[in-house]
C-alpha positions, -999 to +999 in steps of 0.1 A: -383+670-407-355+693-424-333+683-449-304+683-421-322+661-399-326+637-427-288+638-434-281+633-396-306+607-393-293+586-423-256+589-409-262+583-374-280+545-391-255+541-414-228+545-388-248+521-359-248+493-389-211+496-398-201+496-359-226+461-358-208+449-386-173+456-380-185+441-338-197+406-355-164+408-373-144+413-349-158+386-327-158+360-358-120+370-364-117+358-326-129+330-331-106+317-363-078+329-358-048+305-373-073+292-401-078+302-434-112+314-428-095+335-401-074+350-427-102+364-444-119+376-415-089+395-404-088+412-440-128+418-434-119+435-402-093+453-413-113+473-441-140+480-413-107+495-395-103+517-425-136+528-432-145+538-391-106+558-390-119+574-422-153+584-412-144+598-381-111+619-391-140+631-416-158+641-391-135+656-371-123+680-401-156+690-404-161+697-366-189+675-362-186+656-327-178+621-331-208+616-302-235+630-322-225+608-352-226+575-331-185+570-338-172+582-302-181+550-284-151+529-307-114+533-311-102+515-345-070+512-331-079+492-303-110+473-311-105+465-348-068+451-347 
């Protein structure tokens, strides 16, 4: 396996995980809203937001197609708000 593959490999994981995460987030933040714990998870979600825009405007600078890095399947704007 090359170098690159590694790289890929690593990113494409890395990038399934967060999308899990930010998912189970998400749903929990459904299911509190108007509490205080609900609060939190709306913060929680909202840095998952960040971190997913961030990742794939990187990637789309560096002309790497959001579908090979596992990011084209989610729309911050719409499922993380």
């Amino acid at each position: 396996m090359s170098r690159s593959d590694t790289y890929l490999d690593y990113l494409v994981a890395t990038n399934e995980l967060l999308l899990e995460f930010a998912r189970e987030a998400r749903g929990k933040l459904d299911a509190t809203r108007g509490t205080e714990e609900g609060e939190f998870n709306a913060g929680y979600v909202m840095g998952f937001h960040r971190v997913i825009s961030l990742m794939q405007q990187q990637a789309e600078a560096f002309g790497i197609d959001l579908d090979v890095v596992g990011l084209k399947d989610i729309d911050p704007n719409r499922d993380l708000t």
